[in-house]
C-alpha positions as CSV (number, residue, x, y, z in Angstrom):
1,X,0.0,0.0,0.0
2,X,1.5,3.1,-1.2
3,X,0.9,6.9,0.1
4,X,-0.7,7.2,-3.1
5,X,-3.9,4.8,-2.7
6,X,-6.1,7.1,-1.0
7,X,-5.6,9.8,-3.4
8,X,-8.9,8.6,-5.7
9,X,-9.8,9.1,-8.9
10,X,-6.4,11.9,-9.6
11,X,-4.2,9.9,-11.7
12,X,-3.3,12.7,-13.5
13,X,-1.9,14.7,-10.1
14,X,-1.1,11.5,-8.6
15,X,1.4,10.9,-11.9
16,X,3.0,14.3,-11.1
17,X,3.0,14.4,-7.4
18,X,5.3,11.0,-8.2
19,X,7.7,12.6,-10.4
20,X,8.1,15.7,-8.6
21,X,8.9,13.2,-5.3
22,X,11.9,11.8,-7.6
23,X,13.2,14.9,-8.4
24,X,13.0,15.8,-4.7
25,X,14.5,12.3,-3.8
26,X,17.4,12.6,-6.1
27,X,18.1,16.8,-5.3
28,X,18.3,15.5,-1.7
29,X,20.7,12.4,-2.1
30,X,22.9,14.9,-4.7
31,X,23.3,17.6,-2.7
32,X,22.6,17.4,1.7
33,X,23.2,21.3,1.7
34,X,19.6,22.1,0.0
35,X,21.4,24.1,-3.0
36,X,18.5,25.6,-5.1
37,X,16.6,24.0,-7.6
38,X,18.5,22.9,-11.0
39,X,16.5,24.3,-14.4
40,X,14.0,21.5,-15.3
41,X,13.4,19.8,-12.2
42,X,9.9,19.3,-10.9
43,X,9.7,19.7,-7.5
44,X,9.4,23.4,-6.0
45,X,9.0,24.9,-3.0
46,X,5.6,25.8,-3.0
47,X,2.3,23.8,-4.3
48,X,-1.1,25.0,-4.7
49,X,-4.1,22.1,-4.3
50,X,-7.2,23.3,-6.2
51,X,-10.6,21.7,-6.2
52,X,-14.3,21.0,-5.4
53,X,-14.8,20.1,-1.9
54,X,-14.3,16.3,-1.3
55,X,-11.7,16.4,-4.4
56,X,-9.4,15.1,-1.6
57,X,-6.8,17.8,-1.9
58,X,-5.4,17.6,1.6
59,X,-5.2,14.1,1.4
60,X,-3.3,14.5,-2.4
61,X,-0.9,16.6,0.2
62,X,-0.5,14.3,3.2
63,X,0.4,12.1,0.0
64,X,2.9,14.0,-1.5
65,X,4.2,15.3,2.1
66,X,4.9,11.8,2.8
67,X,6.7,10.7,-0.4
68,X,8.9,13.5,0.4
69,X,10.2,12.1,4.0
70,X,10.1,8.5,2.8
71,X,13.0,6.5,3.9
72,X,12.8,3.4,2.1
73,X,16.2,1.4,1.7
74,X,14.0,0.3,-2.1
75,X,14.9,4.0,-3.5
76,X,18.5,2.8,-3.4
77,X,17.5,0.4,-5.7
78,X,15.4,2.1,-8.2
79,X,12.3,2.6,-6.1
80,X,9.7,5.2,-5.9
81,X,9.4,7.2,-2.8
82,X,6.1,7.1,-1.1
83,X,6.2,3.0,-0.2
84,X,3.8,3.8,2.7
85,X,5.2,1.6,5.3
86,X,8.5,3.6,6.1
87,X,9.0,5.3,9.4
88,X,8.5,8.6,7.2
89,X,5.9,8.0,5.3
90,X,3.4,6.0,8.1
91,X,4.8,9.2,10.6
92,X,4.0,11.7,8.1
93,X,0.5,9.8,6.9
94,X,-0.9,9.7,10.8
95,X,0.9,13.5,11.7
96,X,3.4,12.0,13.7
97,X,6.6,13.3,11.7
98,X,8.6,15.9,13.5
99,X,9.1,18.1,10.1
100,X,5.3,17.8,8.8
101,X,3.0,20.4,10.2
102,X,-0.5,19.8,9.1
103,X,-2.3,23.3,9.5
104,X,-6.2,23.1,9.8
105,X,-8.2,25.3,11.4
106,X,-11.7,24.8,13.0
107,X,-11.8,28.9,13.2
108,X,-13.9,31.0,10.6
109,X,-10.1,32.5,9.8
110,X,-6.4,31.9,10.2
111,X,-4.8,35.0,11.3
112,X,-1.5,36.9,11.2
113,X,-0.4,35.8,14.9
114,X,-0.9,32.1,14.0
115,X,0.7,32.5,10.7
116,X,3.8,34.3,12.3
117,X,4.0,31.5,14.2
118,X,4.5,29.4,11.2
119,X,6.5,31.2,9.1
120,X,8.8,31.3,12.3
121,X,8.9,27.4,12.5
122,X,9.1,27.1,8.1
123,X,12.7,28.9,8.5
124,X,14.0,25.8,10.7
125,X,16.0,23.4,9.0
126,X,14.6,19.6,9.1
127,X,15.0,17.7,12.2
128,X,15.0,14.2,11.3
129,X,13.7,14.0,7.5
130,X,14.9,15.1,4.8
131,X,12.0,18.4,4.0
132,X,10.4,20.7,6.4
133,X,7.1,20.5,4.8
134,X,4.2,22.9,5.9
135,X,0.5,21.2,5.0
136,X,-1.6,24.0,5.2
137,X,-5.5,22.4,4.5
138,X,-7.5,25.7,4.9
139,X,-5.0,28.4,3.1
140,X,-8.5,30.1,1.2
141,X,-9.4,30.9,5.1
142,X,-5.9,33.5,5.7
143,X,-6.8,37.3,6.5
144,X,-5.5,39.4,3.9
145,X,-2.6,40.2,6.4
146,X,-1.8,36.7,7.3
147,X,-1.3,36.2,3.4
148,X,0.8,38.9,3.4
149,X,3.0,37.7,6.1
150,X,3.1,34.6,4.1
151,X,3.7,36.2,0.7
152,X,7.3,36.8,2.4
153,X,8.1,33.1,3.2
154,X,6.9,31.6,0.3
155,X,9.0,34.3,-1.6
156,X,12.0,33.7,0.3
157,X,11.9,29.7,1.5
158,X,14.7,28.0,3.5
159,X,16.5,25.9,1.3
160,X,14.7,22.5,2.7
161,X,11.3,24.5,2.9
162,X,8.2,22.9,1.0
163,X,4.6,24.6,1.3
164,X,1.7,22.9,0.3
165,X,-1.2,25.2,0.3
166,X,-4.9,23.8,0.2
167,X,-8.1,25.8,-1.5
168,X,-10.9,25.5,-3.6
169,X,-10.3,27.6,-5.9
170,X,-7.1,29.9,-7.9
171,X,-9.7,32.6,-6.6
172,X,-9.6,32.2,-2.7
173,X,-5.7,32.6,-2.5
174,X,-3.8,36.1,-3.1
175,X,-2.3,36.5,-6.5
176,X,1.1,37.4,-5.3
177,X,0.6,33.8,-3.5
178,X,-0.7,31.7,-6.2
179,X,1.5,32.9,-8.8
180,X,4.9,31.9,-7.0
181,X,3.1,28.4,-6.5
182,X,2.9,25.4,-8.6
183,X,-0.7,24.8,-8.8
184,X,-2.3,21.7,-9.6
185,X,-6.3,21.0,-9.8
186,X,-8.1,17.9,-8.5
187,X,-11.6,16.5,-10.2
188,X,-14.6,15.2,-8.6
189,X,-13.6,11.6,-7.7
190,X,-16.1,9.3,-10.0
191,X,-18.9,7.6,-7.5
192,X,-17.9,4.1,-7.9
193,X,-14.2,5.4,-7.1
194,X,-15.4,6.6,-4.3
195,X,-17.8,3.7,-2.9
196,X,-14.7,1.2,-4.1
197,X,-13.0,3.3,-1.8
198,X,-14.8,3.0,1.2
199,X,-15.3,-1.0,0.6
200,X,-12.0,-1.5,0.0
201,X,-10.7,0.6,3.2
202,X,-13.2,1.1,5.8
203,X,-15.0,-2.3,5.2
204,X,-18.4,-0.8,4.7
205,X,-21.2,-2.6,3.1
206,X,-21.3,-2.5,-0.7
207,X,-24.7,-1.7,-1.2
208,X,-24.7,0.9,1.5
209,X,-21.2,2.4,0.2
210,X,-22.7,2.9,-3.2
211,X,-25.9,5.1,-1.7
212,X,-23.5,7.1,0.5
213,X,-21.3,7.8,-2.3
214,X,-24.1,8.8,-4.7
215,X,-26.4,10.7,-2.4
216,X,-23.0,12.9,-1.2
217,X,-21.4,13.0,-5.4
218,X,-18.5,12.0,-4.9
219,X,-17.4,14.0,-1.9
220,X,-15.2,11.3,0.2
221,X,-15.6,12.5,3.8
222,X,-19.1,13.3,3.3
223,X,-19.3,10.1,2.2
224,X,-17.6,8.0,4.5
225,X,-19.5,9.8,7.7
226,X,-23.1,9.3,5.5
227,X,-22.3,5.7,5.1
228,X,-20.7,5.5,9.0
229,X,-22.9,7.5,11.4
230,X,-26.4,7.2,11.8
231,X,-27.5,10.3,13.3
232,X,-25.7,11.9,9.9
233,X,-28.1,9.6,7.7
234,X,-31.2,11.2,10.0
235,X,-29.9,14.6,9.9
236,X,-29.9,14.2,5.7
237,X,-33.6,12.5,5.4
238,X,-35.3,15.2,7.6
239,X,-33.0,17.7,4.9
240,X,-34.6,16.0,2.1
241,X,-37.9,16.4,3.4
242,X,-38.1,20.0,3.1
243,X,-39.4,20.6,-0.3
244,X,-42.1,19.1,0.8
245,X,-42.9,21.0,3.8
246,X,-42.8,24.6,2.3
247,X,-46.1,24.7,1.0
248,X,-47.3,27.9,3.4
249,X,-45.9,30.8,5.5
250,X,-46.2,28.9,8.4
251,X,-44.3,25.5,7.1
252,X,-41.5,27.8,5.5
253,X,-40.9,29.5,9.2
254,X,-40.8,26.0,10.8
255,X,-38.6,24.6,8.2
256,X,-36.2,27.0,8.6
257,X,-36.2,27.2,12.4
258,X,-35.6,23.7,12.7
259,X,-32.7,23.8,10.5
260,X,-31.5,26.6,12.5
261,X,-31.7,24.5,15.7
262,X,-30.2,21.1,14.1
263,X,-26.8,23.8,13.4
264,X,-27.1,25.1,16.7
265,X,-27.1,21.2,18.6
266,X,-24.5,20.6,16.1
267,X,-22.3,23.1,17.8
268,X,-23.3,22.3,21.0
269,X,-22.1,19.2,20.5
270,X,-18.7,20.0,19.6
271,X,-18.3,22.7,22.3
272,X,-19.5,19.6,24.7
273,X,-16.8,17.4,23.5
274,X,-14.0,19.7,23.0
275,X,-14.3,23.4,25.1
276,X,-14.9,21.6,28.6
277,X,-11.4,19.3,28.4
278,X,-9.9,22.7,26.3
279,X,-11.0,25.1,29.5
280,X,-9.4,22.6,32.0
281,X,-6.7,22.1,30.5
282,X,-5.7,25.5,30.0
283,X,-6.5,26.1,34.0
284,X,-4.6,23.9,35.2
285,X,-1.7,25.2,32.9
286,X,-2.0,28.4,34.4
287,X,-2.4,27.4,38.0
288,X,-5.8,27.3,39.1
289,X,-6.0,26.8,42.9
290,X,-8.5,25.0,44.5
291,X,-12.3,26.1,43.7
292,X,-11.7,26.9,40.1
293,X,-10.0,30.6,41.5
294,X,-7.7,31.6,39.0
295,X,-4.1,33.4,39.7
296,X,-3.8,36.8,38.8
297,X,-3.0,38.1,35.6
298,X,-4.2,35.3,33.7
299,X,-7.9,36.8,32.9
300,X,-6.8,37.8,29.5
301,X,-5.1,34.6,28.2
302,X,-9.3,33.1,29.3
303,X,-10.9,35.8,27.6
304,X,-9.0,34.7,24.3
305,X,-9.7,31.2,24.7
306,X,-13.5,32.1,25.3
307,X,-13.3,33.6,22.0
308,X,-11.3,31.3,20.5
309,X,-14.3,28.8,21.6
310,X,-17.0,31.4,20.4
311,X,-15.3,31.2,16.8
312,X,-15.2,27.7,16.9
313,X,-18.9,27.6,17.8
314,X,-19.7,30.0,14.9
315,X,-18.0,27.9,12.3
316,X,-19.6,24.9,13.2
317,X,-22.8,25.9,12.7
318,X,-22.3,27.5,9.3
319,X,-20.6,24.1,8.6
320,X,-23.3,22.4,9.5
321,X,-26.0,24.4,7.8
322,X,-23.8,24.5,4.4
323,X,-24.1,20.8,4.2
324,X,-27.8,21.1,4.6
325,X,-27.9,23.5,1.7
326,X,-25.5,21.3,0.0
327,X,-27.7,18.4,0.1
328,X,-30.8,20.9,-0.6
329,X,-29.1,22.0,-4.1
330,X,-28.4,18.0,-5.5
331,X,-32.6,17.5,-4.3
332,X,-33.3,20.1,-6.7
333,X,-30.3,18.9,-9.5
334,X,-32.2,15.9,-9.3
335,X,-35.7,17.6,-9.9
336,X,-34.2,19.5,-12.8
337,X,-32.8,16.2,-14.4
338,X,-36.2,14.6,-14.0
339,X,-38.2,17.6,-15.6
340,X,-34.9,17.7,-18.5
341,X,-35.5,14.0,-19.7
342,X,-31.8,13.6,-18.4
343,X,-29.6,10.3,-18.5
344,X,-27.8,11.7,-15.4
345,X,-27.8,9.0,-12.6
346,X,-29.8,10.6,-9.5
347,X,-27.9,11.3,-6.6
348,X,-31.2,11.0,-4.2
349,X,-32.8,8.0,-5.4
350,X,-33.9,7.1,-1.6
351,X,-35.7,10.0,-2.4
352,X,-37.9,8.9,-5.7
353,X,-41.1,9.7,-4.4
354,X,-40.3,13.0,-3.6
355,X,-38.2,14.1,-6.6
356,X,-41.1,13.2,-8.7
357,X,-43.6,14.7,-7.3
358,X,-41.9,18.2,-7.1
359,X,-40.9,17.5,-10.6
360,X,-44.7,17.2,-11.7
361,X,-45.6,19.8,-9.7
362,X,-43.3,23.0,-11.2
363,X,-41.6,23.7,-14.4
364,X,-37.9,24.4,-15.1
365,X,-37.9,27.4,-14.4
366,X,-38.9,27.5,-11.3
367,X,-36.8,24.6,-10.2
368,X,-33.8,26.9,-11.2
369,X,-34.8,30.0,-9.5
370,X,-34.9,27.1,-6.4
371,X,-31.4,26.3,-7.2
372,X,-30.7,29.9,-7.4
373,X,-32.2,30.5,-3.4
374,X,-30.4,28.3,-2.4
375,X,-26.8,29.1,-3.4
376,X,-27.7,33.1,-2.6
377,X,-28.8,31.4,1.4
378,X,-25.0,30.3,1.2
379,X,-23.8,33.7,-0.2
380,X,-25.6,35.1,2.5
381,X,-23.8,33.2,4.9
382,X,-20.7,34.1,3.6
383,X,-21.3,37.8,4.4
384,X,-22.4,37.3,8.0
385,X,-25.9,37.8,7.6
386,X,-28.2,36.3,10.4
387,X,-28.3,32.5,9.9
388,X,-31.8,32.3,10.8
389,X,-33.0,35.3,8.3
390,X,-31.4,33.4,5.4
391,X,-32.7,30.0,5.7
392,X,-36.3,31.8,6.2
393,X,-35.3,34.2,3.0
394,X,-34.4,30.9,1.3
395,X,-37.5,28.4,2.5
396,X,-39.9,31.6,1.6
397,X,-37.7,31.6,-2.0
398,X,-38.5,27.5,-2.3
399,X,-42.2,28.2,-1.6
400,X,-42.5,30.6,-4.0
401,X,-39.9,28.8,-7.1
């Protein structure tokens, strides 16, 4: 099993990735100082992972982060780097490796502090690998001065420096970023890619793995957690339901507010699990004497962590509600393809009854303008508007098609 077999349906990046990891191999075993870059080679210093969510590009990262480190005595011998059971590459694969940061944030932003931070640690030279290679997963969520303050380090890279950026799109990363980076773009895996993917791996029920990679289109997290957690599956069906539901003022309202409230125990859940061990934790660091009564001095360092937590919470929720309005707009792609005469497999076809019966019901036309409410709710939610307000702007836009 190489670092490459979770990388699904991307031969065409996976073939690159691979070639670029020789280059970087054979620079490394050439010259131990890090001289620059000979003409021709193709390995860089900095990579750009484009595509739709679910693509996989932090994985396609992880991948090539870990081909980079890999310490296999079979490269001696003509081998490819990336053999996945190498200290380096199973270290680097599970986050382990002292010279692979994996930067993810659960924040609506990353800012300049944090990135500081990690321009600080990009200038150290590799402790025990043969790179120091920054995985940054959620590089479209930098501040316009944290991606200034990287502009500088990816300009100016130590010698055994590799960054490997993560975004959606060319769009949601600064020019003067993008355009020192070697960019490559991932495609929607292909459904049975992804359902192979989760028999093959995670043991999961063929018939079962097939649904959950249809209903989510190809989105392999999504997929995996439909086909794994139950309350996940419940949370989609009621989802589904809505369409049907928005037939007055009154439903629209409902609709909406239970959405809303699904988001809102969605966050609550993860401020349960995490913020209560996180607040501890960070008392006891600071000396918290018996009662909970908290040394002097350290009110400020709570107040940041309360609205570090606040963030968090914030995030969560519009997470959570984008996923519904995900799953709203392939209900609708599914409508349209009815009401087209489409050879397009349906995502939903749990869902039959349904599809068909909004398909009889409307034209088109109105099933785009649907489409159309939907993706301006998640605009909406971009621009901070008042979750609740755009999910009843939205249900009130459904009702009306």
């Amino acid at each position: 099993m190489t670092v490459w077999d979770d990388l699904v349906g991307q031969d065409r990046v996976q073939k690159q990735l691979a070639a670029a990891a020789r280059d970087a191999d054979a620079l490394v075993t050439a010259n131990s100082a890090g001289e620059p870059v000979p003409p021709g080679s193709r390995m860089t210093h900095a990579w750009l992972f484009t595509g739709p969510p679910g693509s996989g590009r932090s994985t396609a990262a992880r991948a090539f982060a870990a081909a980079l480190q890999c310490t296999s005595p079979d490269r001696a011998l003509g081998g490819e780097p990336g053999c996945g059971f190498c200290d380096g590459c199973h270290t680097s694969l599970i986050g382990t490796h002292a010279d692979v940061d994996v930067i993810r944030t659960d924040l609506l932003s990353i800012g300049v502090k944090e990135t500081r931070e990690l321009v600080r640690r990009a200038q150290l030279s590799p402790a025990v690998g043969r790179w120091q290679v920054i995985v940054m997963e959620d590089a479209d969520r930098l501040t316009e001065g944290a991606g200034n303050v990287l502009l500088k380090a990816v300009e100016e890279p130590a010698p055994r420096t590799v960054w490997l950026l993560c975004a959606p799109s060319l769009e949601d990363v600064l020019p003067t970023i993008r355009s020192r980076c070697r960019h490559l773009t991932l495609r929607t895996p292909p459904v049975e890619a992804v359902a192979d993917v989760l028999i093959r791996r995670d043991g999961i029920d063929p018939e079962r793995a097939a649904a959950a990679a249809r209903a989510t289109q190809g989105h392999i997290g999504r997929a995996r957690r439909l086909a794994t957690d139950e309350r996940a599956r419940a949370r989609r069906a009621a989802v589904l339901k809505l369409p049907l539901r928005v037939h007055d003022v009154g439903g629209c309202l409902k609709a909406a507010q239970e959405l809303i409230d699904t988001a809102t125990d969605d966050a609550k859940q993860v401020a349960e699990e995490v913020d209560v061990k996180e607040t501890e934790d960070m008392k006891a660091a600071l000396g918290a004497v018996a009662g909970g009564r908290m040394p002097r001095g350290t009110a400020g360092v709570m107040k940041e962590l309360e609205d570090k937590q606040k963030r968090r919470k914030t995030r969560t929720q519009r997470d959570s509600l984008d996923l519904a309005l995900t799953d709203l707009t392939g209900f609708y792609r599914d409508v349209l393809a009815l009401q087209l005469g489409s050879q397009i497999a349906l995502s939903n076809t749990d869902v039959r009854d349904a599809l068909e019966r909004i398909a009889e019901s409307s034209g088109p036309e109105r099933t785009l303008r649907r489409i159309e409410a939907v993706i301006a709710c998640r605009q909406a939610l971009d621009r901070n508007v008042s979750p609740l307000l755009a999910v009843e702007a939205m249900t009130m836009a459904l009702r009306a098609g």
